[in-house]
C-alpha positions in Angstrom: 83.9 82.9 67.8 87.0 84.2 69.1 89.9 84.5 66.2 93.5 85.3 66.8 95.7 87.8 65.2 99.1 87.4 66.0 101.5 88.8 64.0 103.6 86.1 61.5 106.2 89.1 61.2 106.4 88.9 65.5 107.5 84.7 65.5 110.8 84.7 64.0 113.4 83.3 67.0 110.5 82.6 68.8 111.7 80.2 71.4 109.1 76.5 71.5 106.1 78.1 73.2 102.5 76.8 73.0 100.1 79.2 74.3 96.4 77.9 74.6 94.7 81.2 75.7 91.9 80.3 78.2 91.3 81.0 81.6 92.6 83.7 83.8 92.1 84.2 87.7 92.6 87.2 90.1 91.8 88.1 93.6 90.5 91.6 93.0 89.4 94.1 90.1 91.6 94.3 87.3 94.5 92.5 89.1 97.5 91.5 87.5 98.4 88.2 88.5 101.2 85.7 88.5 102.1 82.4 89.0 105.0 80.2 88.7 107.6 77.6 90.8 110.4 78.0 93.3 112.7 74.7 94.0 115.2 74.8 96.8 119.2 74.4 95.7 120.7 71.5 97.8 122.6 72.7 100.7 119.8 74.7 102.6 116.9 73.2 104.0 114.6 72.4 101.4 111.3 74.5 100.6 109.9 74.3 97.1 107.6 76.9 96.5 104.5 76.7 93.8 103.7 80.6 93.2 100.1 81.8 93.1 99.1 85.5 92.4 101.0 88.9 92.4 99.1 92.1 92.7 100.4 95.2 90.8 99.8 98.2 93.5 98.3 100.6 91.1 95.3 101.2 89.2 94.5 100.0 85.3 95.2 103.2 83.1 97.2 105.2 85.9 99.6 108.0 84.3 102.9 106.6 86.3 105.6 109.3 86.5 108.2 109.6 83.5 110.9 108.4 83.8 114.4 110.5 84.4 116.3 110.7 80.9 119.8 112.1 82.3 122.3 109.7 80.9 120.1 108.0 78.4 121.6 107.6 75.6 121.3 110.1 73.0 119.3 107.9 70.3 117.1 106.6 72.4 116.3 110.5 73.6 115.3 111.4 70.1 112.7 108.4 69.9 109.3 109.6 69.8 106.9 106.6 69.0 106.9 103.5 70.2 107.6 102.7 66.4 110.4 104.7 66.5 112.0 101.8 69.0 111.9 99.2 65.8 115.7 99.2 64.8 116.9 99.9 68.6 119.4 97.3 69.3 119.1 96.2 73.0 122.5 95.6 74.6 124.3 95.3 78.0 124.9 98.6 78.1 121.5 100.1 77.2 118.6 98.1 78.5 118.0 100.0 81.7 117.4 102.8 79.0 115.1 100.7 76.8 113.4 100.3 79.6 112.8 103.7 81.0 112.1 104.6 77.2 109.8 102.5 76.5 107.7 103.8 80.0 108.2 107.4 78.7 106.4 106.8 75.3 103.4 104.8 77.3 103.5 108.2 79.4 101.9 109.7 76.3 99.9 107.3 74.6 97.0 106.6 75.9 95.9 103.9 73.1 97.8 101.5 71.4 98.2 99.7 67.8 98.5 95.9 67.3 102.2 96.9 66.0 102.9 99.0 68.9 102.4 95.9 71.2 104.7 93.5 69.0 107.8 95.9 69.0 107.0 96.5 72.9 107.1 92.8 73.6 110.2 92.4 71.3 112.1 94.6 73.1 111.4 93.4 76.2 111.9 90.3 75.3 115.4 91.2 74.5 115.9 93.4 77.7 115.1 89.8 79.2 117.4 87.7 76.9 120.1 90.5 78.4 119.1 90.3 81.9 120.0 86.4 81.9 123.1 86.5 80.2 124.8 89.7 82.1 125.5 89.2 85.9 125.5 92.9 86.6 121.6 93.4 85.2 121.2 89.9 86.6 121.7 90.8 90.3 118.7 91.0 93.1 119.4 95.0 93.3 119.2 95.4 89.5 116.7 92.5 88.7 113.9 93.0 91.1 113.4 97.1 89.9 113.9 95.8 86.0 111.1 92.6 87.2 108.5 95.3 88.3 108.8 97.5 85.3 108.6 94.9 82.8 105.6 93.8 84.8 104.0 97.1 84.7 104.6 97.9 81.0 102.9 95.1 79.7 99.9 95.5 82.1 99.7 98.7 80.8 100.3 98.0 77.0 97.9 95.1 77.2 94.8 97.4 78.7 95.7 100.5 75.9 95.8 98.0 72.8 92.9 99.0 70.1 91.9 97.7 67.1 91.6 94.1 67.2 88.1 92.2 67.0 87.5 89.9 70.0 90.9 88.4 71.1 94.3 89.6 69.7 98.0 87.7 70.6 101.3 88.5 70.4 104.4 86.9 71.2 108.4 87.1 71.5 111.4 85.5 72.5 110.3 84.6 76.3 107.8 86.8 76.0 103.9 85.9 75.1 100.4 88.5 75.9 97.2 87.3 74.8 94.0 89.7 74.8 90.5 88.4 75.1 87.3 90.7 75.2 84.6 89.1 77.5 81.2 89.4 76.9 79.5 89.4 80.4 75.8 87.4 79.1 78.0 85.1 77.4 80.6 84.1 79.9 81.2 80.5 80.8 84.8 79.6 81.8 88.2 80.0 80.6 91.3 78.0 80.9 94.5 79.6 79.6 97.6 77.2 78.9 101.1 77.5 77.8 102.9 73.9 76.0 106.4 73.3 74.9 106.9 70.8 72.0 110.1 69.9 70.6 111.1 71.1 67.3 110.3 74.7 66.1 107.4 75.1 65.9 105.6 78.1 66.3 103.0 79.3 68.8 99.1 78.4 68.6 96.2 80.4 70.2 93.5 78.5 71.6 90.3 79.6 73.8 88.5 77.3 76.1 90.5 74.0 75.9 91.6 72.1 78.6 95.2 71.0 79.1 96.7 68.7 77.0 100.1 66.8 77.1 103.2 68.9 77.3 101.8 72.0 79.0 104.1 73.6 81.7 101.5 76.1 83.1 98.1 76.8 83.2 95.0 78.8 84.9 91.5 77.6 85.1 88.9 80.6 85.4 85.6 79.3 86.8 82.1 80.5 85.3 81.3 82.4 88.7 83.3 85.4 88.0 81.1 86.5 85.5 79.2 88.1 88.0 82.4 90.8 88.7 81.8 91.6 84.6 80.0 95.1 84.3 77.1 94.9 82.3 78.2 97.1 79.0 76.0 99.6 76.7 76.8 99.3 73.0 79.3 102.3 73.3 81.2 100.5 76.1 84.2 99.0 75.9 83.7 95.3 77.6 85.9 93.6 80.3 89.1 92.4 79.2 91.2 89.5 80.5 94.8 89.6 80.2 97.4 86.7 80.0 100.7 86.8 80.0 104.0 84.1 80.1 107.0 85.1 80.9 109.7 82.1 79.8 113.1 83.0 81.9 112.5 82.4 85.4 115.4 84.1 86.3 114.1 87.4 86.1 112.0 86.7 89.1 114.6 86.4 91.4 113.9 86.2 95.2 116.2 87.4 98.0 116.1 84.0 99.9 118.5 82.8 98.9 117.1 79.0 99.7 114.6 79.0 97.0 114.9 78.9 93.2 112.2 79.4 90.9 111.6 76.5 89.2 108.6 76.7 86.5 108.2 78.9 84.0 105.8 82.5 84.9 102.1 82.9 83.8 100.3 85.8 85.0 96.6 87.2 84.1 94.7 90.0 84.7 90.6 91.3 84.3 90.1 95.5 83.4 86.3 96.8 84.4 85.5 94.4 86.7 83.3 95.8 89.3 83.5 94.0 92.3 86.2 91.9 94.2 87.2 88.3 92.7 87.8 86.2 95.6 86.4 83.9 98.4 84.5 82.4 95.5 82.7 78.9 95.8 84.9 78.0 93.1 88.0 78.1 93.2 90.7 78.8 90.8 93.1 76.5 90.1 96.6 76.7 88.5 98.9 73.5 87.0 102.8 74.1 86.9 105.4 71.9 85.4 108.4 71.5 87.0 111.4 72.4 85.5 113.7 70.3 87.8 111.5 67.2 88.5 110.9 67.4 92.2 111.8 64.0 92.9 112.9 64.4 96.5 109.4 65.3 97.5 110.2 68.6 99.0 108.2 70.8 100.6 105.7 72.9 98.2 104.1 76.1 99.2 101.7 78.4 96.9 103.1 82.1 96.4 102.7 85.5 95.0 104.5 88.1 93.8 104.7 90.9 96.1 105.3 94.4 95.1 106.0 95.8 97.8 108.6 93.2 99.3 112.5 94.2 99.8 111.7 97.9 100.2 109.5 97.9 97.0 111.7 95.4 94.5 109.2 93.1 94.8 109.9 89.7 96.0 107.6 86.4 96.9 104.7 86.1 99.2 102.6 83.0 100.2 99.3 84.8 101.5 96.3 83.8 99.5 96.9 80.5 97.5 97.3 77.0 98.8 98.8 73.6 97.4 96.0 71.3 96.1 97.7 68.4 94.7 101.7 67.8 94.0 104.0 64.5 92.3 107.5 65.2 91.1 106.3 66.6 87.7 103.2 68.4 88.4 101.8 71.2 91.3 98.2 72.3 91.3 97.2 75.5 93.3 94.0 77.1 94.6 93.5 80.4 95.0 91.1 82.7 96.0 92.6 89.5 104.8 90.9 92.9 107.9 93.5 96.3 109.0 95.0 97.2 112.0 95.0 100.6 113.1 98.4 101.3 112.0 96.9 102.2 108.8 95.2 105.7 110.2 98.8 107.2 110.8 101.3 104.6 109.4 104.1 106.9 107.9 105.7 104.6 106.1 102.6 103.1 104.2 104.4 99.6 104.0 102.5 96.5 104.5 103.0 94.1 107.5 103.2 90.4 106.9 100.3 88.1 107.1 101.3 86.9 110.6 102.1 90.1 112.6 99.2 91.6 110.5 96.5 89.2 112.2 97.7 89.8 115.8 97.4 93.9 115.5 94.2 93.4 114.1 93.2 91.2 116.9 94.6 93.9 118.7 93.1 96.6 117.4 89.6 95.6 116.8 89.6 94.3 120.9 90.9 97.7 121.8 88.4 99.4 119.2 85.8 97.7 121.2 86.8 98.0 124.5 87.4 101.6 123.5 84.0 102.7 121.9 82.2 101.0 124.9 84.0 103.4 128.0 83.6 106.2 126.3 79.6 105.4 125.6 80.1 105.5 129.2 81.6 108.3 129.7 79.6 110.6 127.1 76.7 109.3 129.1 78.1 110.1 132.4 79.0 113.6 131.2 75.6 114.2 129.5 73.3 113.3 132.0 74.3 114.4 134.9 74.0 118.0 134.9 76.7 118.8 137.2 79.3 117.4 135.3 79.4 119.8 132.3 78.8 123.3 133.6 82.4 124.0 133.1 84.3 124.6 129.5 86.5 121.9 130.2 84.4 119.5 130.6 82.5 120.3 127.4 85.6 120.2 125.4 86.0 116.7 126.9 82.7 115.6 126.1 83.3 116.5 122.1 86.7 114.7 122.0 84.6 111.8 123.5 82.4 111.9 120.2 84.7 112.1 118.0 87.0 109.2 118.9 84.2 107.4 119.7 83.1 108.5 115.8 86.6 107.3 114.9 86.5 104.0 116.9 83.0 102.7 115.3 83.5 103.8 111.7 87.2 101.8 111.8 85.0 98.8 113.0 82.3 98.9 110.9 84.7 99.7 107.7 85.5 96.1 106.7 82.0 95.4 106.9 80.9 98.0 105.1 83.2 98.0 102.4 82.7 94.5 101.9 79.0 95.4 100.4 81.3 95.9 97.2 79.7 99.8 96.6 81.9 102.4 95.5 79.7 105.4 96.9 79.7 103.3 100.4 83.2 102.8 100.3 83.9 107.2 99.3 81.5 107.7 102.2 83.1 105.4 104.9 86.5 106.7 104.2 85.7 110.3 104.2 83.8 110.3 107.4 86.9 108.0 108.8 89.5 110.9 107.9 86.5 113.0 109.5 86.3 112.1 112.7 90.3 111.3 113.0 90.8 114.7 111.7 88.1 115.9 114.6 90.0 113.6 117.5 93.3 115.9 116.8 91.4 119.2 116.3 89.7 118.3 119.6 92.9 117.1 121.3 94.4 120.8 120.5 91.7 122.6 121.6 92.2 120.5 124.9 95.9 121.7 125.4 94.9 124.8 124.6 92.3 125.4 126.7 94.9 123.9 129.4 97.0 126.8 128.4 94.8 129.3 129.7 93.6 127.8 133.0 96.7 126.9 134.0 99.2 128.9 132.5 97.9 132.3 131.1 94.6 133.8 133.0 91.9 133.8 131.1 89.8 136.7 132.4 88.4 138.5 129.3 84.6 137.0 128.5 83.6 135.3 125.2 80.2 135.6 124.1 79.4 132.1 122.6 82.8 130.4 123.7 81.8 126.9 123.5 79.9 127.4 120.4 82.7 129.1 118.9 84.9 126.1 119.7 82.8 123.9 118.2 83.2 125.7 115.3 86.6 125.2 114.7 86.4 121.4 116.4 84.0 119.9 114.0 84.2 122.6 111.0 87.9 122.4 110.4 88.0 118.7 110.3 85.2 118.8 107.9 86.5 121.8 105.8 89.9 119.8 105.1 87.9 116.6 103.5 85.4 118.4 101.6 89.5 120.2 100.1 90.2 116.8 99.7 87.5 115.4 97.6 87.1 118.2 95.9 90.6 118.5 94.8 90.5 114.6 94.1 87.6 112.7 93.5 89.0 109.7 93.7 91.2 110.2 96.8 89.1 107.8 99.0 88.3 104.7 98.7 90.0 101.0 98.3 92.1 99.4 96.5 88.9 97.0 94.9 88.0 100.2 93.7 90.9 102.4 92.9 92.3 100.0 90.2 90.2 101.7 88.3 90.5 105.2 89.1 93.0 107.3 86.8 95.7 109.5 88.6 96.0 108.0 91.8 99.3 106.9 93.6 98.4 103.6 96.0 100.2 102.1 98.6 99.1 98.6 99.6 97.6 98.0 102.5 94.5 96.1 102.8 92.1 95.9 100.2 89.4 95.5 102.1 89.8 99.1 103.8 88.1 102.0 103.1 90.6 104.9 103.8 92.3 107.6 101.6 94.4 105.8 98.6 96.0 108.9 97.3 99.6 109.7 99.2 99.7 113.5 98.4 96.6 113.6 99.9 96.9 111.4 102.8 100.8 113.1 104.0 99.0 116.8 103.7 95.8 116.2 105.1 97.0 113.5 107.7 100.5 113.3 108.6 101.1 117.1 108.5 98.2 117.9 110.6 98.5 115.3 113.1 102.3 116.3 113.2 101.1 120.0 113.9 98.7 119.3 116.5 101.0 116.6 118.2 104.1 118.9 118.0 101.9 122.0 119.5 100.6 120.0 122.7 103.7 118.6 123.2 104.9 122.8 124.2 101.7 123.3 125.4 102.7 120.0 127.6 106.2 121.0 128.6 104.8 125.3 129.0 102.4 123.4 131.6 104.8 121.9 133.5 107.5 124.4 133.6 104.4 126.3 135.3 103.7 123.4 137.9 107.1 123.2 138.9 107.6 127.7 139.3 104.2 127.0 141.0 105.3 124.4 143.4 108.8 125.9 144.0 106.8 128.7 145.4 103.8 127.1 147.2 103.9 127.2 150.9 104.4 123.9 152.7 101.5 121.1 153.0 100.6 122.3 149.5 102.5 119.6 147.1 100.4 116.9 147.5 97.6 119.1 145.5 100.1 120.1 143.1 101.5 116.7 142.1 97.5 115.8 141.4 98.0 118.9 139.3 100.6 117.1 137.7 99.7 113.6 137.1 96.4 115.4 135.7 97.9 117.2 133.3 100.4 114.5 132.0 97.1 112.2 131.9 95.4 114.2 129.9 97.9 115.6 127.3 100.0 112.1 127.1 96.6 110.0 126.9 94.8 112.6 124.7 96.9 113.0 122.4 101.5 112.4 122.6 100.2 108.4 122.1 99.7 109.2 118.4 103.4 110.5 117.8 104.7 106.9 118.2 103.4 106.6 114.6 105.5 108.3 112.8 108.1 105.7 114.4 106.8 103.1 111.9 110.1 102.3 110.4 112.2 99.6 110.4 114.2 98.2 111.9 111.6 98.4 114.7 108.2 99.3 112.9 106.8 96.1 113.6 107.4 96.7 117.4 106.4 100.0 117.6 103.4 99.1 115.6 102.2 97.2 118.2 102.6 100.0 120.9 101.1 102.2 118.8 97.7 99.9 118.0 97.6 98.9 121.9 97.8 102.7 123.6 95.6 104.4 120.6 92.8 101.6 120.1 92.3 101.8 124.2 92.8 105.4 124.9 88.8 105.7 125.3 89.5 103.5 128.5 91.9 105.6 129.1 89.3 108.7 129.4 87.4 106.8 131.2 90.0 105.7 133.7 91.1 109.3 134.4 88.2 111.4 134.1 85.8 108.9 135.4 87.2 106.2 138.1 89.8 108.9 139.5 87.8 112.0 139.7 86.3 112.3 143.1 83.1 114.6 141.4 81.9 111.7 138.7 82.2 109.2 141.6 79.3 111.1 143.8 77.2 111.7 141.0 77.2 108.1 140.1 77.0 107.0 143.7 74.0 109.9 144.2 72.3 108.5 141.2 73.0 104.8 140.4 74.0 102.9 144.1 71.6 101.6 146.2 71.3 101.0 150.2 74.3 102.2 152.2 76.3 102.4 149.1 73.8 105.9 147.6 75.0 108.9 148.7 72.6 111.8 149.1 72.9 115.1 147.0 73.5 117.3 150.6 76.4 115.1 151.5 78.1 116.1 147.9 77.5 119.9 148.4 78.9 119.9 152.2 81.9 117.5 151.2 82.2 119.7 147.9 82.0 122.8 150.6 84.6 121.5 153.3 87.0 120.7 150.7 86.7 124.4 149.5 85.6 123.8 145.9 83.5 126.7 144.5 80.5 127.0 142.4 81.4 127.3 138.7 82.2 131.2 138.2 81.2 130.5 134.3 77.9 129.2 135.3 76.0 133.2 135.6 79.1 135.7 133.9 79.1 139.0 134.2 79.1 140.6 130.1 82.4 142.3 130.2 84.4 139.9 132.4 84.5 136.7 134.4 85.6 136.5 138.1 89.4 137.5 139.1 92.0 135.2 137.2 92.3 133.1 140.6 89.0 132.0 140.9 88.5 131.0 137.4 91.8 129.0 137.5 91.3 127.2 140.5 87.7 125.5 139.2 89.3 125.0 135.7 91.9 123.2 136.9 90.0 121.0 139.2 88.0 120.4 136.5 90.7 119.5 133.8 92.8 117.8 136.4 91.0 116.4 139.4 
């Protein structure tokens, strides 16, 4: 049996809470979940919003940074242990400091005491009682950063506590945490409930009992999340669920200004689960009591607590949790998402809302597909007929067709394959993602660079092993970075199912579903910075090309342009569609990052059409071979009609094809069949 062991010295002023520990829910591993009600004021239109689940955007045990002490105050500097924070008196003037104090002493404790969580939650539960009665700490901009610390703090206090048998409570003026130990073989359900009665009396702990009268919030775990539960050895520490009740609704403000919140907060978490809590056949379900009886009948709408709303203050969200049942006292909620390719090279690492988040991946996953299949076609075109890649440009194009066709089919098969829920999976789908996107650049360089040289700088000294060599650098460098990356990091790839529990990782939030790199040091040094390099250097390999075109044309005779500006819309197809697409990412602010979002998902998921347009439809050479070897009747054209059309139009035989050991054919010659075949 489960026994409590709250502390008698921790219920003095405690305000009239009853707290029936029970059930918890949450939508992914060790999630930290919350729930509470919003009620419209008067004037605006009316919305009433029922909360559901907030996620905190970090992993159970992560080492957060500590806090900056410049201008703490100089007591709360000398504090040392979190029992040192005992005869601290919170006040207007120093809660911010409490705050950031209490964090630093977490910093460096990686376990806990029962005492330790008591004068935590005491304190904060006067940082609160402060929050309400001072306007300044009160406001959204000072609110919202306090709301999210609080938050975090006693997630984290609540994992490191030691020391107790079973379950273990603790509880404080608008504060309340309550610990339970699971034991996987034994799990059934849980239903965790918070009751005011009049009077004073004191908090009780219960497990496993349903609600009863007076309860203003409660969470109903179903028995079919046992199967998340690792299975423990006898040296294991077993999953833990979390509650939490937070009694001042005030210090969940929201920036619309048209809703209040209007029940008290409940919030629950589960540390070691193993696989993803959500879409069960069960669902979870959540009571609230109103604090304002909603006798109008307005609108009600399930939310969550968002993280990363108002430019990371937090704020309310309504994804995930739906409205089951609502009368002017009571609300029941239920409560239980695929990536757009904005996530590969999204700068700012903010998430989209639900809605414009649906259409780019609509987007996307159309423009993946349409993508992978023309340049199937085209690596096949290239391939088979022989005549098609005798010349270094071509074969350069032919590895950039690999390895964003590599990058299209891994980005659509990464929900599916991350959905099987294993960690090794997940590592290996995001590391051969960053792979091949890393390869797409590297190859897209090697592309301008080779442009360089046929069209700008002659070329004429032989290579032994060229193309090999290239290769070398196109598929080792790519590969050399990741294997930096993992080895550096272990745990820089994977998802956020599965990096809630990884130690010393900074996450951003994007979908949880997505296999992709979750570390930000890692993902602006080995991503942004290298696409930035490779983008930046074909854009002067771009502008040195054309700067040539034009001197070139300036001095061409007459009746010569109309080859030179196929020269030119050549080269701006190829560097623009191989390669400049990609810089609109780092345009993902806002105001416009939603716009350019968009832009960015439509040219980048298609440009595989794109190759396929310009080095396929419009090139006069891949046109015969296909209507040498795949038309029938009138429409087949025979092999001598290529060679004397081929010949009449003065094209030569590929000078690379039989080089001589020293050097290659006069700069002229070698130009003129690179170009034609880089441009044509």
């Amino acid at each position: 049996m489960l026994t409590a062991c709250v502390n008698r010295a921790s219920k003095e002023n405690i305000r009239n809470v009853w707290i029936i520990k029970a059930a918890v829910t949450t939508c992914l591993s060790a999630l930290f979940s919350v729930f509470s009600l919003f009620l419209s004021p008067e004037s605006p239109p009316a919305l009433e919003t029922e909360s559901g689940t907030f996620q905190i955007n970090r992993h159970r045990g992560e080492e957060w940074n500590v806090p900056s002490t410049k201008g703490m105050d100089s007591y709360l500097k000398a504090v040392e242990t979190i029992s040192d924070m005992k005869p601290v008196n919170v006040t207007t003037d120093n809660a911010p400091d409490v705050v950031k104090t209490i964090e630093c002493l977490l910093h460096n404790e990686s376990t806990i005491g029962y005492q330790a969580l008591v004068t935590v939650l005491n304190k904060l539960g006067d940082v609160i009682d402060v929050s309400v009665v001072t306007p300044d700490l009160e406001s959204d901009d000072n609110t919202m950063p306090l709301t999210n610390s609080i938050l975090n703090i006693m997630e984290t206090v609540g994992d490191r506590v030691v020391g107790y048998n079973g379950s273990c409570s603790a509880v404080a003026p608008a504060i309340a945490i309550s610990l339970v130990d699971i034991v996987p073989s034994q799990f059934d359900n849980l239903t965790f409930g918070v009751s005011f009665h009049s009077g004073d009396t004191m908090p009780e702990i219960f497990i496993s009992r349903k609600p009863f009268n007076n309860t203003v919030v409660s969470i109903s775990l179903p028995s079919i999340i046992r199967h998340s539960f690792p299975q423990v050895g006898p040296n294991q520490s077993p999953p833990r669920i979390q509650f939490q009740f937070y009694g001042i609704p005030t210090l969940f403000q929201s920036n619309q200004k048209d809703q209040i919140l209007n029940t008290f907060v409940v919030s629950a978490s589960v540390t070691n689960a193993i696989s993803p809590i959500k879409d069960l056949d069960e669902e979870i379900q959540i009571m609230f009591h109103h604090l304002t009886p909603n006798t109008l009948h307005k609108d009600i709408q399930c939310v969550f607590w968002n993280f990363n709303k108002s430019n990371g203050r937090g704020g309310w969200d309504n994804h995930g949790c739906r409205k089951n049942y609502s009368n002017s006292n009571y609300t029941t909620c239920l409560c239980d998402h695929l990536t757009h390719f904005g996530v590969l090279l999204d700068v700012s690492r903010n998430p989209v809302d639900p809605y414009n988040e649906q259409i780019l991946t609509i987007i996307t996953y159309i423009g993946c597909g349409v993508s992978s299949l023309f340049l199937g076609i085209t690596l096949i075109t290239y391939t088979v007929f022989k005549k098609l890649h005798q010349d270094y440009p071509s074969q350069i194009l032919i590895n950039l067709c690999l390895a964003l066709l590599g990058l299209n089919l891994v980005f659509l098969a990464n929900s599916w394959l991350s959905s099987w829920e294993v960690y090794g999976l997940c590592v290996a789908t995001a590391f051969t993602l960053h792979y091949f996107l890393l390869a797409a650049f590297t190859w897209m360089g090697i592309e301008a660079i080779n442009m360089y040289f046929a069209l700008v700088k002659v070329f004429n000294i032989y290579v032994p092993l060229y193309i090999l060599k290239v290769c070398a650098v196109g598929w080792g460098l790519p590969l050399l970075i990741c294997i930096t990356v993992i080895s550096v990091n272990m745990d820089a790839y994977g998802s956020h199912l599965y990096a809630d529990a990884q130690p010393g990782l900074n996450l951003i939030d994007n979908s949880s579903d997505f296999c992709w790199l979750q570390d930000n040091v890692a993902y602006y040094t080995s991503v942004v910075a290298y696409a930035l390099l490779v983008l930046l250097f074909n854009i002067v390999i771009f502008v040195t090309v054309l700067v040539e075109l034009r001197r070139v044309r300036v001095n061409s005779p007459p009746g010569t342009h109309s080859k030179l500006m196929q020269d030119l819309k050549g080269v701006a197809s190829l560097t623009l569609l191989l390669g400049l697409t990609w810089i609109v990412g780092f345009f993902t602010w806002d105001p416009a990052r939603v716009f350019v979002l968009y832009i960015f998902s439509g040219l980048n998921s298609l440009q595989g059409l794109f190759i396929f347009l310009f080095h396929c439809v419009m090139k006069e050479k891949v046109r015969q071979q296909w209507r040498i070897h795949l038309c029938f009747s009138r429409f087949r054209l025979k092999e001598s009609s290529e060679w004397s059309t081929s010949a009449t139009g003065g094209t030569v035989a590929n000078p690379r094809l039989n080089p001589p050991r020293e050097s290659v054919p006069s700069g002229h010659t070698v130009k003129s069949s690179s170009t034609e075949s880089t441009l044509a």
